[in-house]
C-alpha positions as CSV (number, residue, x, y, z in Angstrom):
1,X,104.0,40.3,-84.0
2,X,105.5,42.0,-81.3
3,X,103.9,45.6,-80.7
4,X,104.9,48.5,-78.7
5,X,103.7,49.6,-75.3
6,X,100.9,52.4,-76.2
7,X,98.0,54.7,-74.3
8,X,95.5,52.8,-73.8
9,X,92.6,54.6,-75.6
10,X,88.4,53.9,-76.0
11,X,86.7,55.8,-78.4
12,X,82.6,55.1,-78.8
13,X,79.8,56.5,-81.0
14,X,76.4,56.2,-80.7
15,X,75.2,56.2,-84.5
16,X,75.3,58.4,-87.0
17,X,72.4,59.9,-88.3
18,X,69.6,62.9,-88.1
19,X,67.3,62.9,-84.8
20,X,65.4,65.0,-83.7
21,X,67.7,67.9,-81.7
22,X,65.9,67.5,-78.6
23,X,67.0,64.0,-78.8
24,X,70.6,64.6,-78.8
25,X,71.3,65.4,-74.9
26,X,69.8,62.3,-74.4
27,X,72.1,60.3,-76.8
28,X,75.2,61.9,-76.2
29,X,74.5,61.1,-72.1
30,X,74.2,57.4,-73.0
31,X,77.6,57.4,-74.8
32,X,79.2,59.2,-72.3
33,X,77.7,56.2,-69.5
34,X,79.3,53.8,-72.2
35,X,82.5,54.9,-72.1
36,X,83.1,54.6,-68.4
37,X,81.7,51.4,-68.3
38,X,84.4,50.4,-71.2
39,X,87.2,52.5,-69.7
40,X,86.9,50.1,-66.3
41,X,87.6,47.4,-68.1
42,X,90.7,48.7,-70.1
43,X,93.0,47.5,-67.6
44,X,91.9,43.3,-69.0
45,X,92.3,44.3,-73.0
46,X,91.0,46.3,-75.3
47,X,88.7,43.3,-76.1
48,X,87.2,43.7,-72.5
49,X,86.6,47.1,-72.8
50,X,85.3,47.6,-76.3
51,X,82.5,44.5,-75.1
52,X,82.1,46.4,-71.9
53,X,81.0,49.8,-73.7
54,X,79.0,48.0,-76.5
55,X,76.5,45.9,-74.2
56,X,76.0,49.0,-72.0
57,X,75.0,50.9,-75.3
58,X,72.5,47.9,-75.9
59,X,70.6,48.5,-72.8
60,X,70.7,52.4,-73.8
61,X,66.8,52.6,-75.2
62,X,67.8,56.5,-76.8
63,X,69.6,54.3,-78.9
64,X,69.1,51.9,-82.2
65,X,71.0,48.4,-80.3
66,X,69.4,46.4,-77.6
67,X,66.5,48.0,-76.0
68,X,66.0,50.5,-78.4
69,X,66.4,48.9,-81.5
70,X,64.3,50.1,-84.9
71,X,61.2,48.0,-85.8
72,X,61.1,45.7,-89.3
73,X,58.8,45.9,-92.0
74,X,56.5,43.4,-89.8
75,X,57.1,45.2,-86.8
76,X,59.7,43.0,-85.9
77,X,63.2,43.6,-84.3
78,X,65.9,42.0,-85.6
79,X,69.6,42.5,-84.1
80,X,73.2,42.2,-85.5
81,X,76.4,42.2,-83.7
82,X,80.0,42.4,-84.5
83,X,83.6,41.6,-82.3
84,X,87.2,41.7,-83.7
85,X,90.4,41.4,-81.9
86,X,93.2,42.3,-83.8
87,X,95.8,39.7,-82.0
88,X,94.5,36.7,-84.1
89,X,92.2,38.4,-86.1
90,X,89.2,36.1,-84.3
91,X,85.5,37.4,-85.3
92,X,82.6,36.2,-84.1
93,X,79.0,38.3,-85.5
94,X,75.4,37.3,-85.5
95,X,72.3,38.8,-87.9
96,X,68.6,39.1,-87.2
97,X,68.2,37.7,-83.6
98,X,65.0,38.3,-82.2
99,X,65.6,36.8,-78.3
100,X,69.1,37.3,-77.4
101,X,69.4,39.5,-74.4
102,X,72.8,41.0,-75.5
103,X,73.6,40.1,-79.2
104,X,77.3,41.0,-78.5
105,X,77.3,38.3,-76.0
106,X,76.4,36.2,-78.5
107,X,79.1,37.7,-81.0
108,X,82.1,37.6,-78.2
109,X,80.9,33.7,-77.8
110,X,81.3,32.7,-81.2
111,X,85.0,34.5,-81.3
112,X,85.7,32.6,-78.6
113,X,85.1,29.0,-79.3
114,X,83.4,29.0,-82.6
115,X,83.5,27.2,-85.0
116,X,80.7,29.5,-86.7
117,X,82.2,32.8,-87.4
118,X,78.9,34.6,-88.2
119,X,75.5,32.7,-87.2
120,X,71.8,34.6,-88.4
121,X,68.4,33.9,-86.7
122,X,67.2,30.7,-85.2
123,X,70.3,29.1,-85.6
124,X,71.8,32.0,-84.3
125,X,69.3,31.8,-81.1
126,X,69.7,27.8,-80.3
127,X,73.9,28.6,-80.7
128,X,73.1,30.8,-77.2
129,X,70.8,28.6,-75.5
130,X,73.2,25.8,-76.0
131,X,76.2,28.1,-75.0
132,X,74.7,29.8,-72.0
133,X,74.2,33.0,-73.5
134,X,71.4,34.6,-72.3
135,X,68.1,34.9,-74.0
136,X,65.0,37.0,-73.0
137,X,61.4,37.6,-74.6
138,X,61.7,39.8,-77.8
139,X,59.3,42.4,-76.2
140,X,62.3,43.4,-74.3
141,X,63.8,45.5,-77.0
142,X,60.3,47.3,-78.0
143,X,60.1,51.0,-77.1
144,X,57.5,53.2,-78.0
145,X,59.7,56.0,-79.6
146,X,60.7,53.1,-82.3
147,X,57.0,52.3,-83.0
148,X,56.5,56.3,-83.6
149,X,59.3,56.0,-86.0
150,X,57.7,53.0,-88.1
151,X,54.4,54.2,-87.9
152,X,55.9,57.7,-89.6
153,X,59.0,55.7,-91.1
154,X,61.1,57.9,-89.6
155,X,64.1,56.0,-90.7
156,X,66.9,55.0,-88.5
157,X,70.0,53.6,-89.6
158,X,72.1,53.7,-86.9
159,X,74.7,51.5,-85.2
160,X,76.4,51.9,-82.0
161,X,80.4,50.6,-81.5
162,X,83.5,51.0,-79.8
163,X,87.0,50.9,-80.8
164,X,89.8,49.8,-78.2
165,X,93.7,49.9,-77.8
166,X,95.1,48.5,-74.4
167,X,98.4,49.5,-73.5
168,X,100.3,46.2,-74.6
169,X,99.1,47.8,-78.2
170,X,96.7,45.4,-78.9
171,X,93.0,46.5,-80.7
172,X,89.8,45.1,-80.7
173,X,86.4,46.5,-81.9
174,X,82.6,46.0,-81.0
175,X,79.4,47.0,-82.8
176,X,76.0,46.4,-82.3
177,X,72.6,47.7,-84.8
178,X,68.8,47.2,-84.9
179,X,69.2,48.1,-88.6
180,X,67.2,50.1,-90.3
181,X,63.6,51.1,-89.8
182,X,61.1,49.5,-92.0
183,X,64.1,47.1,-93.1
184,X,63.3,43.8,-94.6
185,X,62.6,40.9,-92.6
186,X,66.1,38.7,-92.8
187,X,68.1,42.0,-93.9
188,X,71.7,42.4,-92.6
189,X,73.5,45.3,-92.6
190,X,77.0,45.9,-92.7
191,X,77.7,45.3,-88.9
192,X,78.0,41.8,-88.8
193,X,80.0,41.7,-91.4
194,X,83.8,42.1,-90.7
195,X,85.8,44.5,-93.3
196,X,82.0,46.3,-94.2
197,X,81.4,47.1,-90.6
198,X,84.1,47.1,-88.2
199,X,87.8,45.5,-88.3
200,X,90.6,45.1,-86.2
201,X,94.8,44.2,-86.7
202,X,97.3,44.8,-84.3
203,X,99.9,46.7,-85.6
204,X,97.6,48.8,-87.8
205,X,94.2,49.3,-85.7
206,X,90.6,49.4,-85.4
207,X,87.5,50.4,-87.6
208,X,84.0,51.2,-86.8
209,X,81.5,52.5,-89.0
210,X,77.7,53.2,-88.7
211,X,75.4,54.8,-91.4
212,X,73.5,52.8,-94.6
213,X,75.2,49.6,-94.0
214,X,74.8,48.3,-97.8
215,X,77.2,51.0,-98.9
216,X,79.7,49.8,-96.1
217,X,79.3,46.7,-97.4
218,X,79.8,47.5,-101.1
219,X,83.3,49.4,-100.0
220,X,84.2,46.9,-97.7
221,X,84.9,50.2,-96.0
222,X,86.5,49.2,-92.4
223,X,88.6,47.5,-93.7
224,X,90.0,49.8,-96.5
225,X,90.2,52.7,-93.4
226,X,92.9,49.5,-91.1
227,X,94.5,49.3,-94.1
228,X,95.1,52.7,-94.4
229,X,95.9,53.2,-90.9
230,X,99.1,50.5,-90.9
231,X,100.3,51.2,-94.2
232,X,101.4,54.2,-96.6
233,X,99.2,53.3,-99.5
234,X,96.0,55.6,-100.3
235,X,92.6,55.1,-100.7
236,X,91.4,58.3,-101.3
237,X,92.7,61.7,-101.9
238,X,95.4,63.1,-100.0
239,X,99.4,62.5,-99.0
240,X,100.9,59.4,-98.2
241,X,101.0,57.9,-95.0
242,X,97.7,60.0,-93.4
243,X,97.4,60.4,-89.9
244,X,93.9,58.6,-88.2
245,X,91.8,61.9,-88.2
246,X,92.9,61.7,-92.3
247,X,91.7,58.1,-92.6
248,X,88.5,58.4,-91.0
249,X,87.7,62.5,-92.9
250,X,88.8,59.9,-96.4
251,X,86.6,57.3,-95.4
252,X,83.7,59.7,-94.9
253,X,84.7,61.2,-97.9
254,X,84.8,57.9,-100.1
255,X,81.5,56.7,-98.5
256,X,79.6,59.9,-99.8
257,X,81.7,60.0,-103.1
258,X,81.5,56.3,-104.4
259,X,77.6,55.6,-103.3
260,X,76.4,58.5,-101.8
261,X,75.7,57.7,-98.3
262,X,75.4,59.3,-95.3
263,X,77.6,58.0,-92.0
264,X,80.3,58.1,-90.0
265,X,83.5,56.2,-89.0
266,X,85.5,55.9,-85.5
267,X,89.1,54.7,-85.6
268,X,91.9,54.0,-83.3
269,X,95.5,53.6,-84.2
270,X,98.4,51.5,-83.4
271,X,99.6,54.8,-81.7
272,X,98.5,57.9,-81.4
273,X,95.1,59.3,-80.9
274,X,91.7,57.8,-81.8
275,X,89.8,59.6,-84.3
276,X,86.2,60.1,-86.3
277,X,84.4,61.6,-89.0
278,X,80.8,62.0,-90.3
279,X,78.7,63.5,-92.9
280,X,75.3,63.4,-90.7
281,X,74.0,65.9,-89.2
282,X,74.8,64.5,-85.5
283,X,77.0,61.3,-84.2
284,X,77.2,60.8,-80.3
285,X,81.0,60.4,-79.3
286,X,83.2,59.7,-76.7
287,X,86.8,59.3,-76.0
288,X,89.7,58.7,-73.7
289,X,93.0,58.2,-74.0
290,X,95.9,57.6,-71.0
Protein backbone atom coordinates (compact mmCIF):
# COMPACT_ATOMS: atom_id res chain seq x y z
CA UNK A 1 0.00 0.00 0.00
CA UNK A 2 1.57 3.11 -0.69
CA UNK A 3 0.68 5.84 2.11
CA UNK A 4 1.10 9.48 2.22
CA UNK A 5 3.74 11.44 4.01
CA UNK A 6 1.89 12.53 7.46
CA UNK A 7 2.83 14.29 11.12
CA UNK A 8 4.30 12.08 12.92
CA UNK A 9 2.15 11.90 16.10
CA UNK A 10 2.39 9.76 19.75
CA UNK A 11 -0.46 9.71 21.84
CA UNK A 12 -0.20 7.56 25.40
CA UNK A 13 -2.53 6.79 28.32
CA UNK A 14 -1.87 5.63 31.48
CA UNK A 15 -5.20 3.53 32.27
CA UNK A 16 -8.43 4.32 32.63
CA UNK A 17 -10.00 4.07 35.80
CA UNK A 18 -10.92 5.68 39.46
CA UNK A 19 -7.82 6.45 41.85
CA UNK A 20 -7.54 8.04 44.44
CA UNK A 21 -7.24 12.09 43.43
CA UNK A 22 -4.11 12.51 45.16
CA UNK A 23 -2.87 9.91 42.97
CA UNK A 24 -3.43 11.58 39.82
CA UNK A 25 -0.38 14.15 39.75
CA UNK A 26 1.64 11.29 40.12
CA UNK A 27 0.12 9.36 37.15
CA UNK A 28 -0.25 12.01 34.81
CA UNK A 29 3.81 12.83 35.54
CA UNK A 30 4.62 9.28 34.49
CA UNK A 31 2.80 9.55 31.20
CA UNK A 32 4.12 12.78 30.42
CA UNK A 33 8.03 10.95 31.10
CA UNK A 34 6.60 8.32 28.59
CA UNK A 35 5.91 10.31 25.94
CA UNK A 36 9.34 11.95 25.58
CA UNK A 37 10.90 8.80 25.82
CA UNK A 38 8.57 7.56 22.72
CA UNK A 39 8.75 10.94 20.92
CA UNK A 40 12.89 10.30 20.71
CA UNK A 41 12.38 7.49 18.98
CA UNK A 42 9.80 8.71 16.37
CA UNK A 43 12.42 9.62 14.05
CA UNK A 44 13.10 5.06 13.53
CA UNK A 45 9.03 4.29 13.16
CA UNK A 46 6.19 4.56 14.86
CA UNK A 47 6.92 0.90 15.98
CA UNK A 48 10.12 2.31 17.81
CA UNK A 49 8.45 4.81 19.47
CA UNK A 50 5.17 3.33 20.58
CA UNK A 51 7.82 0.34 22.27
CA UNK A 52 9.88 3.13 23.52
CA UNK A 53 6.84 4.84 25.55
CA UNK A 54 5.30 1.45 26.61
CA UNK A 55 8.51 -0.10 28.47
CA UNK A 56 9.10 3.28 30.11
CA UNK A 57 5.34 3.10 31.47
CA UNK A 58 6.32 -0.49 32.77
CA UNK A 59 9.03 0.76 35.01
CA UNK A 60 6.43 3.54 36.13
CA UNK A 61 5.38 1.90 39.72
CA UNK A 62 2.21 4.73 39.93
CA UNK A 63 1.11 2.57 37.38
CA UNK A 64 -0.73 -1.01 36.80
CA UNK A 65 2.36 -2.50 33.92
CA UNK A 66 5.81 -3.52 35.00
CA UNK A 67 6.68 -2.47 38.44
CA UNK A 68 3.47 -1.57 39.56
CA UNK A 69 1.41 -4.10 38.42
CA UNK A 70 -1.95 -5.34 40.45
CA UNK A 71 -1.66 -8.45 42.59
CA UNK A 72 -3.73 -11.95 41.67
CA UNK A 73 -6.04 -13.78 43.73
CA UNK A 74 -2.84 -15.61 45.18
CA UNK A 75 -0.97 -12.67 45.45
CA UNK A 76 0.56 -13.21 42.35
CA UNK A 77 1.50 -10.81 39.41
CA UNK A 78 0.83 -11.84 36.24
CA UNK A 79 1.64 -9.62 33.06
CA UNK A 80 0.21 -9.27 29.45
CA UNK A 81 1.61 -7.45 26.55
CA UNK A 82 0.55 -6.42 23.17
CA UNK A 83 2.54 -4.89 19.68
CA UNK A 84 1.03 -4.24 16.26
CA UNK A 85 2.48 -2.65 13.25
CA UNK A 86 0.14 -1.83 10.74
CA UNK A 87 2.67 -2.32 7.64
CA UNK A 88 2.24 -6.24 7.65
CA UNK A 89 -0.12 -6.43 10.25
CA UNK A 90 2.72 -8.54 12.49
CA UNK A 91 1.60 -9.11 16.34
CA UNK A 92 3.35 -10.54 18.71
CA UNK A 93 1.48 -10.60 22.71
CA UNK A 94 2.23 -12.58 25.74
CA UNK A 95 -0.40 -13.44 28.98
CA UNK A 96 0.45 -14.15 32.64
CA UNK A 97 4.32 -13.88 32.85
CA UNK A 98 5.58 -13.76 36.09
CA UNK A 99 9.68 -13.08 35.37
CA UNK A 100 10.00 -11.11 32.38
CA UNK A 101 11.64 -7.91 32.99
CA UNK A 102 9.78 -6.03 30.25
CA UNK A 103 6.77 -8.08 28.91
CA UNK A 104 6.71 -5.83 25.73
CA UNK A 105 10.13 -7.00 25.02
CA UNK A 106 8.86 -10.08 24.99
CA UNK A 107 5.82 -9.08 22.75
CA UNK A 108 8.10 -7.01 20.13
CA UNK A 109 10.26 -10.44 19.97
CA UNK A 110 7.62 -12.67 19.07
CA UNK A 111 6.47 -9.98 16.13
CA UNK A 112 9.63 -10.13 15.08
CA UNK A 113 10.69 -13.57 14.42
CA UNK A 114 7.87 -15.68 15.74
CA UNK A 115 6.49 -18.18 14.81
CA UNK A 116 4.15 -17.88 18.10
CA UNK A 117 2.02 -14.98 17.71
CA UNK A 118 0.69 -14.90 21.40
CA UNK A 119 2.77 -17.18 23.98
CA UNK A 120 1.12 -17.32 27.97
CA UNK A 121 3.20 -18.28 31.18
CA UNK A 122 6.07 -20.75 31.32
CA UNK A 123 6.17 -21.21 27.84
CA UNK A 124 5.92 -17.65 27.48
CA UNK A 125 9.05 -17.34 30.01
CA UNK A 126 11.48 -20.12 28.45
CA UNK A 127 10.45 -18.26 24.69
CA UNK A 128 12.70 -15.15 26.46
CA UNK A 129 15.32 -17.03 28.00
CA UNK A 130 15.95 -18.78 24.77
CA UNK A 131 15.65 -15.45 22.84
CA UNK A 132 17.68 -13.21 25.02
CA UNK A 133 14.97 -11.34 26.40
CA UNK A 134 15.53 -10.38 29.69
CA UNK A 135 14.12 -11.98 32.72
CA UNK A 136 14.34 -10.82 36.44
CA UNK A 137 12.97 -12.19 39.86
CA UNK A 138 9.05 -11.72 40.08
CA UNK A 139 9.55 -9.59 43.30
CA UNK A 140 10.62 -6.97 41.00
CA UNK A 141 7.11 -5.91 40.08
CA UNK A 142 5.74 -5.96 43.83
CA UNK A 143 4.91 -2.54 45.31
CA UNK A 144 3.36 -1.92 48.46
CA UNK A 145 0.55 0.40 47.19
CA UNK A 146 -0.72 -2.88 45.07
CA UNK A 147 -0.74 -5.09 48.18
CA UNK A 148 -2.96 -2.10 49.92
CA UNK A 149 -5.20 -2.48 47.02
CA UNK A 150 -5.66 -6.47 47.36
CA UNK A 151 -5.70 -6.46 50.90
CA UNK A 152 -8.86 -3.83 50.51
CA UNK A 153 -9.62 -5.14 46.81
CA UNK A 154 -9.40 -1.87 45.63
CA UNK A 155 -9.77 -3.05 42.10
CA UNK A 156 -7.54 -1.93 39.30
CA UNK A 157 -8.18 -2.57 35.90
CA UNK A 158 -5.99 -0.61 34.12
CA UNK A 159 -3.70 -0.88 31.05
CA UNK A 160 -1.12 1.51 29.90
CA UNK A 161 -0.47 1.88 25.79
CA UNK A 162 0.66 3.98 23.11
CA UNK A 163 -0.44 4.60 19.68
CA UNK A 164 2.14 5.79 16.89
CA UNK A 165 2.18 7.36 13.30
CA UNK A 166 5.70 8.06 11.83
CA UNK A 167 5.83 10.41 9.09
CA UNK A 168 6.15 7.80 6.16
CA UNK A 169 2.33 7.15 7.47
CA UNK A 170 2.95 4.03 8.94
CA UNK A 171 1.12 2.94 12.61
CA UNK A 172 1.92 0.79 15.13
CA UNK A 173 0.56 0.30 18.78
CA UNK A 174 1.82 -0.97 22.22
CA UNK A 175 0.02 -2.00 25.40
CA UNK A 176 1.00 -3.41 28.49
CA UNK A 177 -1.49 -4.52 31.88
CA UNK A 178 -1.09 -6.22 35.27
CA UNK A 179 -4.83 -7.00 34.85
CA UNK A 180 -7.09 -6.76 37.32
CA UNK A 181 -6.82 -6.88 41.11
CA UNK A 182 -7.85 -9.99 42.66
CA UNK A 183 -8.01 -11.52 39.02
CA UNK A 184 -7.78 -15.21 38.57
CA UNK A 185 -4.65 -16.97 38.44
CA UNK A 186 -4.18 -17.70 34.44
CA UNK A 187 -6.76 -14.83 33.48
CA UNK A 188 -6.03 -12.71 30.32
CA UNK A 189 -7.43 -9.71 29.63
CA UNK A 190 -8.15 -8.06 26.56
CA UNK A 191 -4.52 -6.69 25.99
CA UNK A 192 -2.90 -9.46 24.55
CA UNK A 193 -5.37 -10.01 22.40
CA UNK A 194 -5.19 -8.11 18.97
CA UNK A 195 -8.71 -6.56 17.77
CA UNK A 196 -10.04 -6.71 21.80
CA UNK A 197 -7.12 -4.74 22.96
CA UNK A 198 -5.21 -2.78 20.57
CA UNK A 199 -4.88 -2.91 16.57
CA UNK A 200 -3.01 -1.35 13.96
CA UNK A 201 -3.39 -1.00 9.67
CA UNK A 202 -1.72 1.40 7.71
CA UNK A 203 -3.89 3.25 5.80
CA UNK A 204 -6.58 3.30 8.51
CA UNK A 205 -4.72 3.50 12.03
CA UNK A 206 -4.15 2.54 15.46
CA UNK A 207 -6.34 1.43 18.49
CA UNK A 208 -5.70 1.26 22.12
CA UNK A 209 -8.04 0.55 24.72
CA UNK A 210 -7.87 0.04 28.57
CA UNK A 211 -10.73 -0.60 31.07
CA UNK A 212 -12.53 -4.31 31.95
CA UNK A 213 -10.74 -6.13 29.33
CA UNK A 214 -13.60 -9.01 28.95
CA UNK A 215 -15.95 -6.48 27.47
CA UNK A 216 -13.04 -5.43 24.97
CA UNK A 217 -12.90 -8.67 24.19
CA UNK A 218 -16.54 -9.43 23.71
CA UNK A 219 -16.64 -6.31 21.17
CA UNK A 220 -13.54 -7.06 19.63
CA UNK A 221 -13.52 -3.34 20.24
CA UNK A 222 -10.05 -2.07 18.68
CA UNK A 223 -10.61 -3.35 16.00
CA UNK A 224 -14.25 -2.21 15.26
CA UNK A 225 -12.73 1.66 16.23
CA UNK A 226 -9.51 0.84 12.87
CA UNK A 227 -12.21 -0.13 11.08
CA UNK A 228 -14.07 2.82 11.53
CA UNK A 229 -11.17 5.06 11.30
CA UNK A 230 -10.21 3.85 7.42
CA UNK A 231 -13.58 3.40 6.20
CA UNK A 232 -17.21 5.21 6.02
CA UNK A 233 -19.15 2.44 7.50
CA UNK A 234 -20.67 3.01 11.20
CA UNK A 235 -20.55 1.25 14.22
CA UNK A 236 -22.37 3.28 16.40
CA UNK A 237 -24.56 6.28 16.21
CA UNK A 238 -23.66 9.14 14.23
CA UNK A 239 -22.76 10.41 10.34
CA UNK A 240 -20.84 8.66 8.06
CA UNK A 241 -17.30 8.87 7.71
CA UNK A 242 -16.53 10.23 11.63
CA UNK A 243 -13.62 12.00 12.32
CA UNK A 244 -10.98 10.14 15.15
CA UNK A 245 -12.26 12.20 18.22
CA UNK A 246 -16.00 10.57 16.78
CA UNK A 247 -14.50 7.03 16.69
CA UNK A 248 -13.00 6.94 19.99
CA UNK A 249 -16.45 9.25 21.86
CA UNK A 250 -18.54 5.86 19.73
CA UNK A 251 -16.29 3.43 21.03
CA UNK A 252 -16.73 4.73 24.56
CA UNK A 253 -20.13 4.98 23.92
CA UNK A 254 -20.66 1.29 22.50
CA UNK A 255 -18.37 -0.13 25.37
CA UNK A 256 -20.82 1.43 28.12
CA UNK A 257 -24.03 0.68 25.90
CA UNK A 258 -23.52 -3.06 24.80
CA UNK A 259 -21.92 -4.37 28.30
CA UNK A 260 -21.70 -1.74 30.50
CA UNK A 261 -18.19 -1.12 31.18
CA UNK A 262 -16.28 1.48 32.19
CA UNK A 263 -12.88 2.50 30.01
CA UNK A 264 -11.34 4.37 27.62
CA UNK A 265 -9.87 4.29 24.09
CA UNK A 266 -6.75 6.26 22.42
CA UNK A 267 -6.60 6.42 18.60
CA UNK A 268 -4.41 7.79 15.89
CA UNK A 269 -5.36 8.23 12.31
CA UNK A 270 -3.97 7.78 8.95
CA UNK A 271 -3.91 11.66 9.11
CA UNK A 272 -4.94 14.02 11.11
CA UNK A 273 -4.82 14.30 14.89
CA UNK A 274 -4.71 11.52 17.46
CA UNK A 275 -7.63 11.34 19.63
CA UNK A 276 -9.32 9.63 23.07
CA UNK A 277 -12.27 9.09 24.98
CA UNK A 278 -13.34 7.70 28.38
CA UNK A 279 -16.20 7.13 30.65
CA UNK A 280 -13.95 6.88 34.01
CA UNK A 281 -13.54 9.20 36.22
CA UNK A 282 -9.72 9.89 35.31
CA UNK A 283 -7.25 8.52 32.26
CA UNK A 284 -3.58 9.94 32.24
CA UNK A 285 -2.80 11.30 28.58
CA UNK A 286 -0.37 12.49 26.49
CA UNK A 287 0.22 13.68 23.06
CA UNK A 288 2.25 15.14 20.28
CA UNK A 289 2.02 15.68 17.00
CA UNK A 290 4.65 17.47 14.32
Amino acid sequence: MRLLRAAPALLIHGGAGAPPEDEHPERQAAVDRSLEAGWAQIGDGALAAAMAAVRALEDEPALNAGIGACFNRDGVIELDAGVMEGTELRVGAVGAVRDVRHPVDLALKLLEEGPPVLLVGKGASRYAREHGVELTDPATFATDRQRRNLERMLVEADTVGAVARDADGHVAVAVSTGGMTGKLPGRLGDTPLAGAGFYAKDGAGAACGTGRGEAFIRLALCHLAVIQLGSPRQFARGPAGMSPQEVADGAVEYLGSKTGAEGGIIVVPAEGDPAYAFNTKFMPVAMRVG
